[in-house]
C-alpha positions in Angstrom: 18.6 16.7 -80.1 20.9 15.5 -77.0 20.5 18.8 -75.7 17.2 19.5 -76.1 16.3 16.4 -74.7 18.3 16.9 -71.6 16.5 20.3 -71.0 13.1 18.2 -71.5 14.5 16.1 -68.0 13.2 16.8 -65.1 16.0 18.3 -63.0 18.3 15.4 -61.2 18.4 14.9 -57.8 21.1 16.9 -55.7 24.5 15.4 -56.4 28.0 15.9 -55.2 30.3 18.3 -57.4 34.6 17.9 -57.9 35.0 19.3 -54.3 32.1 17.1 -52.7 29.5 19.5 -52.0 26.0 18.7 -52.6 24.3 20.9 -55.4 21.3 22.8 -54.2 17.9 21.1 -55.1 16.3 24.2 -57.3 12.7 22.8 -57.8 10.1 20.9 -55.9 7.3 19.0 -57.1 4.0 21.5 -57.0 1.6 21.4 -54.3 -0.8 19.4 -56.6 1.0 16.5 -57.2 2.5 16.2 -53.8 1.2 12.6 -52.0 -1.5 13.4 -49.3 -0.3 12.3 -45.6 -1.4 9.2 -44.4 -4.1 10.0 -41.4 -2.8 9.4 -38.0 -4.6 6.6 -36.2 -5.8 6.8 -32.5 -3.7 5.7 -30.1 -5.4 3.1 -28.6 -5.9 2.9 -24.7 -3.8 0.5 -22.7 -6.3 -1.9 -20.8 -6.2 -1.9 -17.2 -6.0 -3.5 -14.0 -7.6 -2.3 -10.5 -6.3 -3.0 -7.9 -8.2 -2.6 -4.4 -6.1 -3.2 -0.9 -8.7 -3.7 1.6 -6.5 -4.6 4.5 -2.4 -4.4 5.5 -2.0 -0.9 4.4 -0.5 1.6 7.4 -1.2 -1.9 10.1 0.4 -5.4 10.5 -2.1 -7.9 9.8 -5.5 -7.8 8.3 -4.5 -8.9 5.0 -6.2 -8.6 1.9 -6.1 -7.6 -1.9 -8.4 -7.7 -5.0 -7.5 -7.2 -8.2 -9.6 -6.0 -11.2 -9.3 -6.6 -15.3 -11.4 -7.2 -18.0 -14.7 -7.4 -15.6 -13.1 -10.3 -13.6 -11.6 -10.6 -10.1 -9.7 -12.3 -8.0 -8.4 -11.9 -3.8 -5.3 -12.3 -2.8 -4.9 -13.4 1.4 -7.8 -12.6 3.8 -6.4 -12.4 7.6 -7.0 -10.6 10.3 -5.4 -8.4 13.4 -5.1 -9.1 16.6 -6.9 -6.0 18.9 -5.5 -3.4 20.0 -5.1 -2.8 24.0 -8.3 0.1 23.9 -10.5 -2.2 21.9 -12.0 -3.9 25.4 -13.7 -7.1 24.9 -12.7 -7.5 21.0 -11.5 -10.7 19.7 -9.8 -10.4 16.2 -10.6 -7.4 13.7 -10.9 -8.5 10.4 -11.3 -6.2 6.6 -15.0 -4.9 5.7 -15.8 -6.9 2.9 -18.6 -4.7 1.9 -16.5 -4.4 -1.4 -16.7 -8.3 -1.9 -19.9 -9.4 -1.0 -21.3 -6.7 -3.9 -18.9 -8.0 -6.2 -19.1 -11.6 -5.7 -19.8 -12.5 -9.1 -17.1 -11.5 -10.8 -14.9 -13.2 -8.5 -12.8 -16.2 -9.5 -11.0 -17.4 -6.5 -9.2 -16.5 -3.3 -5.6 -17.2 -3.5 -3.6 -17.5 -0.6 0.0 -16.6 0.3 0.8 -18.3 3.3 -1.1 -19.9 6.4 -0.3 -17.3 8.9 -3.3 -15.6 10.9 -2.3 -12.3 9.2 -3.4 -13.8 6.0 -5.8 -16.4 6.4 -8.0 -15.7 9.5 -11.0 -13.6 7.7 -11.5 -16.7 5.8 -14.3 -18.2 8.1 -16.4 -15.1 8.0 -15.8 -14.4 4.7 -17.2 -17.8 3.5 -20.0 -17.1 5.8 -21.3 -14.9 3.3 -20.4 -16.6 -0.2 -18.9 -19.9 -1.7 -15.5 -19.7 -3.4 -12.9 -22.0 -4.6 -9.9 -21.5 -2.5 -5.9 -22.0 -3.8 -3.5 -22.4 -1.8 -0.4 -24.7 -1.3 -0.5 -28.0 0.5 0.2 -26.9 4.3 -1.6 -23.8 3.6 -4.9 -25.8 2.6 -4.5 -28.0 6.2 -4.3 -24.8 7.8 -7.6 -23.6 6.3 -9.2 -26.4 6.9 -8.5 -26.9 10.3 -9.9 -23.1 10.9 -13.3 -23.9 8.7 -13.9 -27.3 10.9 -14.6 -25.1 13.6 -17.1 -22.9 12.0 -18.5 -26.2 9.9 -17.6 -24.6 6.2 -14.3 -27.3 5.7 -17.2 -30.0 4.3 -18.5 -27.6 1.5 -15.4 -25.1 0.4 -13.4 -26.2 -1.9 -10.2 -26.4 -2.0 -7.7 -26.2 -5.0 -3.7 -27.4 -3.8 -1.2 -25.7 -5.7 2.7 -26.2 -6.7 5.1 -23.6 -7.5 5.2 -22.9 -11.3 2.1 -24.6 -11.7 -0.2 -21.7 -13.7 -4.0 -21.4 -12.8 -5.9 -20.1 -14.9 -8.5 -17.6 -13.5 -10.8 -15.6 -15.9 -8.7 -13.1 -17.9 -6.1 -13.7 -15.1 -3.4 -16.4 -15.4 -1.5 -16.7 -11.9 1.9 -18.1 -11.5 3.0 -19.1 -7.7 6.7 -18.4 -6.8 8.2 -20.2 -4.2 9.6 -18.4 -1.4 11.4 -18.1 2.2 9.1 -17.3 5.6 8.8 -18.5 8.8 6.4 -21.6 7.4 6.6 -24.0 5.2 4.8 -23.7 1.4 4.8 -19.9 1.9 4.7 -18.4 -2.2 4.7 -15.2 -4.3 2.1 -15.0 -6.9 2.7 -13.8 -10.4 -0.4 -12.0 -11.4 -0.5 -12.3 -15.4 -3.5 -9.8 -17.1 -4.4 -8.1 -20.6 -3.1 -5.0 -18.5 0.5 -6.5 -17.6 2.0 -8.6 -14.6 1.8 -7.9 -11.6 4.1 -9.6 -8.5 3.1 -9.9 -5.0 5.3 -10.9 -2.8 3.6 -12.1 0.1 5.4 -12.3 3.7 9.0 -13.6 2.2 12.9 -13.2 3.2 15.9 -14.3 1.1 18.2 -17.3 3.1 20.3 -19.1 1.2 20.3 -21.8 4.1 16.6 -22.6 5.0 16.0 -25.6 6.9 13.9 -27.3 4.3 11.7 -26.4 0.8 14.9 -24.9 -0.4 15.8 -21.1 -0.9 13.4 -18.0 -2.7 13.2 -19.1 -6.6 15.2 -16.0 -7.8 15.3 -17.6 -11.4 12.0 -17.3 -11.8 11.0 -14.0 -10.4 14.4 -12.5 -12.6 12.4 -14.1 -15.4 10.1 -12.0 -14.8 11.9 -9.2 -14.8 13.1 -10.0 -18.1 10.0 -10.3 -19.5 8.6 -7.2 -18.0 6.7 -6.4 -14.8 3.9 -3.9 -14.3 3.9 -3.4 -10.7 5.4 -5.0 -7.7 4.0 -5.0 -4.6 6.6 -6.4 -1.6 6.5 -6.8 2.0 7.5 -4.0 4.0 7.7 -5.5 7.6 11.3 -4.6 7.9 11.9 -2.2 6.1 13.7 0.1 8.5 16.0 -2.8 9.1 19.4 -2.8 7.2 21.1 -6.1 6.1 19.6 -9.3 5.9 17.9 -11.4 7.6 19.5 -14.1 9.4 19.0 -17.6 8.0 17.0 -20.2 10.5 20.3 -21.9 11.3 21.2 -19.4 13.2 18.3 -20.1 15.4 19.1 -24.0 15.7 22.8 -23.0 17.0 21.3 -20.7 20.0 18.9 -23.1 21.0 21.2 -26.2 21.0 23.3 -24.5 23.7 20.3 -23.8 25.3 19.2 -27.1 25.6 22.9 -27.9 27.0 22.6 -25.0 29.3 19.2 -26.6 30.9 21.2 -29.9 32.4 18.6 -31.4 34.6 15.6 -28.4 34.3 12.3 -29.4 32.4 12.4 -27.5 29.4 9.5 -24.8 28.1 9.6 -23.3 24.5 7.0 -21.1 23.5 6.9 -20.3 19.9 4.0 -19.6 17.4 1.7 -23.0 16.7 2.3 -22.4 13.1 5.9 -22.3 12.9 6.4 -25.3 11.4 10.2 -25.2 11.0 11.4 -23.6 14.6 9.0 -26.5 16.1 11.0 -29.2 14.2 13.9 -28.1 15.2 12.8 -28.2 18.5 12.1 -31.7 18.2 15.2 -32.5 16.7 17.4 -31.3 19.1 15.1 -32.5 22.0 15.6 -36.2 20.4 19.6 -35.4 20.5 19.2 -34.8 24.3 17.1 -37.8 24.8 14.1 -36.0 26.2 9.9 -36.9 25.3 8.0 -33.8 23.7 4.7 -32.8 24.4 2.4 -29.8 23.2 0.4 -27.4 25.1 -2.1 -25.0 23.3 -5.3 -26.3 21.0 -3.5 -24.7 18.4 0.0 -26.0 19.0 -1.8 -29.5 19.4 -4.2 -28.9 15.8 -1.2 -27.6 13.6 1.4 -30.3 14.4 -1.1 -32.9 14.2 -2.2 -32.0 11.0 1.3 -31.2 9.7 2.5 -35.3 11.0 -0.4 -35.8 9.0 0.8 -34.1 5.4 4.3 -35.2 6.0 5.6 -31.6 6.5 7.0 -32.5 10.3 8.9 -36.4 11.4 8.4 -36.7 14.9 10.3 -40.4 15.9 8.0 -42.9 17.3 8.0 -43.3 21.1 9.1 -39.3 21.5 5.7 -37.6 21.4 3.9 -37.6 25.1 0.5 -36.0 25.9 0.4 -33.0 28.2 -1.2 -35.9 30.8 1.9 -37.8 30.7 4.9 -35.0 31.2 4.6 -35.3 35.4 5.5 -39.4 34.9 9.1 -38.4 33.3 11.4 -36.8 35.2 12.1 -33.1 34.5 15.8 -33.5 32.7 13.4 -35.3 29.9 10.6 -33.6 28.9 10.4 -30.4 26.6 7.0 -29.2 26.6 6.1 -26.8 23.3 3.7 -24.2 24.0 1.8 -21.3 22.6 1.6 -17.7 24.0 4.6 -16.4 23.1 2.8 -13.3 22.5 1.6 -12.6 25.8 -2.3 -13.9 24.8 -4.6 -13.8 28.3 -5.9 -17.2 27.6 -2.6 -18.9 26.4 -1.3 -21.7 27.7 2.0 -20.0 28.6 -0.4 -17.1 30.1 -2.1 -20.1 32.4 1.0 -21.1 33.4 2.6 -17.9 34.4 -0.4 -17.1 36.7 -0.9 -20.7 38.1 -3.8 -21.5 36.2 -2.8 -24.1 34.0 -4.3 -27.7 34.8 -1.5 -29.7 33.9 1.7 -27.7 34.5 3.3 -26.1 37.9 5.6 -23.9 36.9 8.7 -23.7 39.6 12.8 -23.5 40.3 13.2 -26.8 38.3 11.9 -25.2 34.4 13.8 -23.4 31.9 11.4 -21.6 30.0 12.3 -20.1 26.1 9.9 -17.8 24.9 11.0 -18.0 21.0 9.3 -15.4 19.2 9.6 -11.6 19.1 6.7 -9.2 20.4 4.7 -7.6 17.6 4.6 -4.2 18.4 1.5 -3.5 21.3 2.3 -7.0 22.6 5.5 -5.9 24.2 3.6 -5.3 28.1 1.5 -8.6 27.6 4.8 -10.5 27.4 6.5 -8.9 29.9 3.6 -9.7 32.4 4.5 -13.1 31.5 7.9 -13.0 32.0 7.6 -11.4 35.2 5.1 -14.1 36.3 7.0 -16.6 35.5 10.0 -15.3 37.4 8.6 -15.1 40.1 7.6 -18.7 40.2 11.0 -19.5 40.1 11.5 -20.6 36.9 14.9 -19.6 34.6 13.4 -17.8 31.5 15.4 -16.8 28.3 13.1 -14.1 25.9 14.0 -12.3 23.0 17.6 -9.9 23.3 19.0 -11.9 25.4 20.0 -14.8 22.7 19.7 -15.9 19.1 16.3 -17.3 20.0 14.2 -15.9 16.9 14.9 -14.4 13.5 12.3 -12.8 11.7 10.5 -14.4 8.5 10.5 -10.9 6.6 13.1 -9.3 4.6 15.3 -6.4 5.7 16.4 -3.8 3.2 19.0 -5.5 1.6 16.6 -8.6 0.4 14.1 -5.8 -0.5 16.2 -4.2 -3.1 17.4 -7.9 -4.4 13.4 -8.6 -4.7 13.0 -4.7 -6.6 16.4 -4.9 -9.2 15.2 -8.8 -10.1 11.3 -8.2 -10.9 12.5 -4.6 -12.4 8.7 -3.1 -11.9 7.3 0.2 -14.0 5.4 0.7 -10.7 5.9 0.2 -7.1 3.4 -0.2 -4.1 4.4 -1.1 -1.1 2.3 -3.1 1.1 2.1 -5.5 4.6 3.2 -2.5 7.0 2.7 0.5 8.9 3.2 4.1 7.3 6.6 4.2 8.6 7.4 0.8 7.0 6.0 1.5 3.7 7.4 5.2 3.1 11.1 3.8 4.3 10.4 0.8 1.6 9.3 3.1 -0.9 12.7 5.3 -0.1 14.3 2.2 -0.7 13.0 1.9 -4.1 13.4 5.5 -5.0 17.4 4.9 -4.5 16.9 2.2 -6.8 16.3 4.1 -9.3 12.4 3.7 -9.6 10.7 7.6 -10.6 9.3 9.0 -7.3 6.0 9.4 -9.6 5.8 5.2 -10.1 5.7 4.9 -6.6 2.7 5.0 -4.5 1.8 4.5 -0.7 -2.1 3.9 -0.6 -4.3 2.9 1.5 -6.8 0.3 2.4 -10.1 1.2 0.3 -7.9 2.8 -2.6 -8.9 2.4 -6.0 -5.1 2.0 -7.8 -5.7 1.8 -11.7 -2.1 0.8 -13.6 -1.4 0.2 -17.3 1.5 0.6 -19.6 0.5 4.2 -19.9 -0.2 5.7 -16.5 -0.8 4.9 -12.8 -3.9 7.2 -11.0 -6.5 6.5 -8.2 -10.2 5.9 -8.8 -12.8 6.5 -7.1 -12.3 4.7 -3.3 -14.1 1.7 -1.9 -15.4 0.6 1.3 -13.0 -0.4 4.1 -12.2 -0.7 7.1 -12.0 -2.6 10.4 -14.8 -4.8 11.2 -14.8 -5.9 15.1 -15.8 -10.0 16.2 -16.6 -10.2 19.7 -17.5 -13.5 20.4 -19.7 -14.5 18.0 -20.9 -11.0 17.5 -19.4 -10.1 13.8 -19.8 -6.3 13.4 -22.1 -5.3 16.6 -19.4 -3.6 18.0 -18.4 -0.5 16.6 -16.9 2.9 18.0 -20.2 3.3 20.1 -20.0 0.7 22.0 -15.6 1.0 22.0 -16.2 4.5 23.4 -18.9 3.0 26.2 -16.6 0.4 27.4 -13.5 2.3 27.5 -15.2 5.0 29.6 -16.7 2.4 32.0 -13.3 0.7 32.2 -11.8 4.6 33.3 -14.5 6.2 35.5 -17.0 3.4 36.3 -20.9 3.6 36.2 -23.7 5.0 38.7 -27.2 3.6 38.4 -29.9 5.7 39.6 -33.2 3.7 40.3 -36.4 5.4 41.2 -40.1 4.6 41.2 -42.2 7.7 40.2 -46.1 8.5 39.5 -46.6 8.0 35.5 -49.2 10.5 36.1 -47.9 13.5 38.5 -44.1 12.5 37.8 -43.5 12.4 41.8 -41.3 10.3 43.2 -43.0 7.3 44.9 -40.1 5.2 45.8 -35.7 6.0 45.9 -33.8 7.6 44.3 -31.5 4.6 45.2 -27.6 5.2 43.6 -25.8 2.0 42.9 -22.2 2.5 41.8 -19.6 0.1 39.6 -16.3 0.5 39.4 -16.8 4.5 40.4 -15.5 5.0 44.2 -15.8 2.6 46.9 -18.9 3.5 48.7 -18.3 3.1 52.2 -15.2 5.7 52.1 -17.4 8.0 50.0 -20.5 8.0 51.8 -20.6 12.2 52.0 -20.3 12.1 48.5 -22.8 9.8 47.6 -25.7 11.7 50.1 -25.0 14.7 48.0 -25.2 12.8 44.9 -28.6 11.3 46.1 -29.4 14.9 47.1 -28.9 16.5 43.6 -31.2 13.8 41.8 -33.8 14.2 44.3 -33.4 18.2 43.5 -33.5 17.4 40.0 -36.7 15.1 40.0 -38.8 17.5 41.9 -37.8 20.6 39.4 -39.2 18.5 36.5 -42.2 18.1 38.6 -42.6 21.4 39.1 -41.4 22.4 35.5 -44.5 19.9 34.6 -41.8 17.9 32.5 -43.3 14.9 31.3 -41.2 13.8 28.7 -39.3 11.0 29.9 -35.7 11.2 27.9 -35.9 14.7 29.1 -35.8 13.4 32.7 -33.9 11.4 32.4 -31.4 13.7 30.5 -32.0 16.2 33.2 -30.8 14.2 36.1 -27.6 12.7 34.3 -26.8 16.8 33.1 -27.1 17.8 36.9 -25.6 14.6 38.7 -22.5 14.5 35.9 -21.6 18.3 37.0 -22.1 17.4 40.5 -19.4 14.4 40.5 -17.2 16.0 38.1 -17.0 19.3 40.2 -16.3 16.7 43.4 -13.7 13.9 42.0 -13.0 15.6 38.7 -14.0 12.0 36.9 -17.0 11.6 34.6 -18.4 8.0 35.3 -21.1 7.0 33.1 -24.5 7.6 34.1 -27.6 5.2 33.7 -31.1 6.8 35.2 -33.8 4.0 35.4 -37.2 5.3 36.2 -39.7 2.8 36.7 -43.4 4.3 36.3 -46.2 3.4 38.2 
């Protein structure tokens, strides 16, 4: 029965024998009874996050960024650029915000990083068009709101201060700012949190372990981050060709103590940017160690510190502060006068100075002028003008190179890769340079170890779509550079660019003539006035054949029986172009009047 009821078993599982192999399993349950497989589910898309750039991409300045999840937005930074030296008459260049304005009701806010120029100035004209809460730290909101007074928007914007670690809470987006280092006070990172991930922008930001006040980059939190997992990174590539570090600040208050010891009994000049904040503290620091009054040149200069007393972020002691009025009633040995134009602006107050213009200030042997700032690149000839004018006055003038009279607010590669191993990003985009600046950053985070394929250099209008499972590009959207002249927003375009740059090279000739509206026969001229061409009583030959050539010109269309005006007129400027090109080999531009009678 034992037997028979082992045979009945069903065989045992494989099990070791004496010498520890495993017996060979010699049946299998039959296909019948075998458990169906579970179906496999769907992988489920990861959500994601679009993010636009519409300005600082392959340029310095000009920016701007707008990010996408879930059917709600929000901007980070809206500056603006100063002009380049072929854009005649332009003011500022700011983004297209074609892309905002149609989108405007899914957006949630406009965060700020900073109160530079680069990242705030678009704000007026940007409000112009639609209301939107704005966040921003404390100094950064004075900044703002001294810019909106001008246009009249500071009554009705509202603002929203913010705090590092403070979250705000933003549609589907929860946004965490990171305190960090620049060259102004209350500068921050932003923590981007989403359904898709977190994102980390840097902002404009350096690493010194030795600021002069709001202590040094929170690294604790941004390697919190990292911990926890970050999406993409996107980090300030200003210096990114620059190895090292950047220097700390102090370095900066050394140089211009012995400076100030250097300038004995001269009046003292600094130039520096109005919203430096730090350098022009220290400046009034050391000017209160050498027992001299300080007084501010520049409607800038004079807004920002006033409104910086105001929120407590500069101590000036009472009975040192002077008005530009009051600097010729002190003796030169103690005054320093703080100015703007340290970037070579036309209409600075430095500027004025160097060319005698200034209302207040004579510039002569007795000044020692500091120009503390560094040229952004295509300001380099406007400062030297400066320099050389000032020179020439007499005065003793210390500029970048020659001391320790500026370090940079932006980090150099070494702080870069510090910013790239804490925040540990799946993807990187560079961002806040040129193309040289970004590809050497993105280099940078290739040696890091970072997948060349989780790296991306766009560019402004991209359409960057990230999530846990991939990174692409969309479908682009509109931007571009948007020209203010004045208080003309837009009107000038590359038309009118083209138009004044060939005026500004080969001048204009106006040819005035009365004719029959009937016969086309010329009653009265042709008369040739010429701008900015040749000088006409040195050319006179030249000009006789030019009248010549019209008058050829008009009587062919009289005898061709051409009526059509534009074709007249187009007539003439054909033969009278060819005429002066084949003479002087320059093409001035033409304007035929014709005034029918």
């Amino acid at each position: 029965m034992a037997q028979t009821k082992e045979q009945n078993h069903a065989p045992a599982p494989a099990q070791a024998n004496a010498a520890g192999e495993k017996r060979p399993r010699t049946s299998r349950r039959p296909h019948y009874t075998r458990r169906p497989r579970r179906p496999q589910q769907p992988k489920e898309a990861a959500t994601p996050i679009h993010i636009y750039p519409l300005g600082g991409l392959g340029e310095v300045g000009k920016n701007m960024t707008v990010y996408e999840c879930c059917g709600d937005m929000i901007i980070v930074d809206c500056g603006l650029v100063f002009p380049d030296s072929d854009m005649f008459g332009v003011d500022m260049v700011i983004p297209d915000m074609t892309f905002v304005v149609q989108n405007k009701d899914k957006i949630k806010g406009l965060l700020i990083t900073h109160g530079h120029e680069d990242h705030i100035g678009s704000i007026p004209y940007l409000l112009q068009k639609f209301d939107l809460p704005i966040y921003g730290t404390r100094l950064t909101c004075g900044l703002i709101r001294n810019k909106l007074e001008e246009f009249g928007l500071a009554g009705k914007t509202k603002f929203v201060e913010i705090t590092p670690r403070q979250k705000i809470k933003l549609g589907c987006f929860t946004v965490e700012p990171i305190h960090v280092n620049h060259s102004i006070p209350d500068a921050v990172a932003f923590a981007i949190d989403s359904p898709a991930g977190t994102i980390i922008q840097t902002g404009d930001f350096k690493i010194d372990y030795t600021p002069l006040a709001c202590g040094p980059t929170d690294l604790a939190t941004l390697s919190d981050y990292g911990q926890k997992g970050v999406l993409a990174l996107l980090s300030d590539s200003t210096n990114a060709e620059k190895p090292g570090f950047t220097a700390t600040e102090q370095k900066v208050a050394a140089s211009v103590r012995n400076l100030f010891a250097r300038a004995q009994n001269k009046r003292i000049i600094i130039a520096s940017f109005a919203s430096n904040i730090y350098r022009v503290q220290q400046i009034i620091d050391l000017a209160v160690e050498d027992g001299r009054k300080v007084a501010f040149s520049g409607r800038s200069m004079v807004n920002n510190t006033a409104m910086a007393q105001e929120l407590g972020y500069m101590h000036i002691p009472e009975g040192t502060l002077i008005s530009i009025d009051e600097i010729n009633q002190y003796p030169p040995e103690q005054v320093v006068l703080v100015t703007t134009g340290s970037q070579g602006e036309p209409l600075s107050a430095l500027s004025r100075m160097a060319s005698c213009s200034h209302r207040q200030v004579r510039v002569g042997p007795g000044d020692f002028i500091i120009i503390s700032a560094k040229p952004i690149p295509g300001n380099e000839k406007s400062v030297t003008k400066i320099v050389n004018g000032l020179l020439l006055l007499g005065a003793e003038v210390i500029y970048e190179g020659m001391y320790d009279v500026h370090v940079s607010g932006h980090a150099c590669q070494e702080e870069q890769k510090l910013m790239l191993t804490l925040t540990k990003p799946k993807y990187f985009l560079p961002v806040h340079g040129e193309y040289k600046q970004l590809k050497k950053h993105a280099i940078t985070a290739a040696s890091l170890g970072i997948p060349t394929s989780n790296i991306l250099i766009a560019e402004n209008g991209s359409n960057i779509i990230l999530s846990q499972d991939e990174m692409k590009l969309g479908e682009p959207v509109t931007a571009g550079a948007v020209m203010v002249d004045g208080l003309g927003v837009g009107d000038v375009g590359n038309v009118v660019l083209r138009d004044r740059k060939h005026l500004s090279e080969d001048g204009l000739v106006i040819i005035v003539a009365t004719v029959d509206s009937k016969t086309g026969k010329v009653l009265a001229g042709p008369d040739l006035v010429s701008r900015g061409f040749v000088y006409v009583r040195e050319n006179e030959s030249l000009m006789d054949g030019a009248q010549s050539i019209v008058e050829t010109a008009l009587d062919r269309c009289v005898e061709e029986h051409v009526r059509d005006w534009n074709s007249v007129k187009t007539r003439v400027r054909e033969a009278l172009s060819s005429y002066i090109y084949r003479r002087t080999k320059r093409s001035p531009m033409i304007l035929p009047i014709l005034m029918e009678v």
